[in-house]
N, C-alpha and C positions, 0 to 999 in steps of 0.2 A: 451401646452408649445411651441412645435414648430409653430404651426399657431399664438402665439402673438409674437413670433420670425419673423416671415413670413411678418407681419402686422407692427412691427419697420420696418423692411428692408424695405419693398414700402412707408412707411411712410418717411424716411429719402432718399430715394432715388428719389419722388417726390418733396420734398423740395428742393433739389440739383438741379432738372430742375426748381425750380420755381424761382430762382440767376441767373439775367441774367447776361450775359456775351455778352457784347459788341466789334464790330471790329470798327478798325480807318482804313480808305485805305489813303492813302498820296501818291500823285502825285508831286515830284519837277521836277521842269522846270528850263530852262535858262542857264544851266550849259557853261563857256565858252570850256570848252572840255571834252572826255572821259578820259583822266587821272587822274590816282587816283582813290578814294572811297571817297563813301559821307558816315558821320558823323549825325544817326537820333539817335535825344535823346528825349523820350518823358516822359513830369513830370508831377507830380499829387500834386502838390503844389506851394504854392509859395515861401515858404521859401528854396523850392529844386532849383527851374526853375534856369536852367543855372551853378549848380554847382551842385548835385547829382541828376542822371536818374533814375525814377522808372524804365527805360526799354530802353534798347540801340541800336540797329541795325548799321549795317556795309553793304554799297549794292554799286554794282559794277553803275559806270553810263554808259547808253548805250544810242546811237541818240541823248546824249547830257542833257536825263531826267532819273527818279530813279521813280517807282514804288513799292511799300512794302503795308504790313498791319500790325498794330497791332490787334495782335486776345484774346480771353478769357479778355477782360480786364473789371473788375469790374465797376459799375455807378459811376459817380466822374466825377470833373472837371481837364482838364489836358490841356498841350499846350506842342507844339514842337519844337524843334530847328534842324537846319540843315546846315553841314557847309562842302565843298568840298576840301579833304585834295588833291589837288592837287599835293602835291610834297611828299605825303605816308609817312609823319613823326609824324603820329597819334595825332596830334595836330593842331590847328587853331594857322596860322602862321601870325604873325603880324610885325609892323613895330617899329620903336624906341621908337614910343611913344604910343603903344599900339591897331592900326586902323589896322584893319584885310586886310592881301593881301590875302584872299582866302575868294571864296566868301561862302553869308552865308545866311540864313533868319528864319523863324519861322511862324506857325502857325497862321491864319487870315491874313498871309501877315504884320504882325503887326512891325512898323515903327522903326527903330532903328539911331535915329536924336539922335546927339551927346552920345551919347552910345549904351548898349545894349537895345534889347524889352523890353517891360515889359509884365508882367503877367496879366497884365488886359488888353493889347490889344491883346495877345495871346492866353488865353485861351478859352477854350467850354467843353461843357458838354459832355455825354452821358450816357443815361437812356434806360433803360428798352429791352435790346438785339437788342439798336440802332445799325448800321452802319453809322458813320459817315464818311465822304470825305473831307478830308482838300487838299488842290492845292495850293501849295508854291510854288512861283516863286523868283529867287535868282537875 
């Protein structure tokens, strides 16, 4: 009894090592200052991207760039956004008609011409206890 007690346990305890778990490392650059806190939201869909984060992060900016990782994160396609709340009103602060004065960008550097990115040029994979590197420049 206890040795097939024994024999679940390494059995379900191998299969938990065998679920990889993948890290994203994120480099943003460009920042026009160290005031404030940068704003990284990273999504694992599309119908989320830009208005609910699977996973959120808040990080101080230092020389001007922000270094993070996200870590444990499941195989899946995801994309990031990133936006420098420079005046610490926990919001991407915009203008009258809606055009962001704080600056912002997203994952693959993906183009945001007359509105926001899209999800197809922002996202990527990661498979199998990848680390991937994304490097947004704002």
């Amino acid at each position: 009894m206890i040795k097939a007690y024994f024999t679940g346990f390494l059995f379900l305890m191998g299969t938990l090592f065998l679920i990889a778990q993948n890290t994203i490392d994120v480099e943003i650059n460009n920042f026009d200052s160290n005031k404030g806190v940068a704003f990284i939201g990273l999504y694992n869909s599309e119908s989320s991207f830009l208005v609910e984060e699977y996973q959120g992060l808040e990080a101080e900016v230092r020389d001007k760039k922000v270094t993070l990782s996200f870590t444990d994160i499941p195989d899946g396609t995801y994309a990031i956004s990133v936006f420098h709340d420079e005046d610490e009103n926990g919001e991407l602060t915009t203008n009258f008609i809606g055009i962001p004065k704080e600056a912002y960008g997203s994952s693959n550097n993906a183009p945001s011409n007359f509105g926001p990115p899209k999800w197809k040029d922002a996202k990527f994979e990661v498979r199998n206890g990848q680390t991937v590197k994304q490097k947004i420049t704002l």
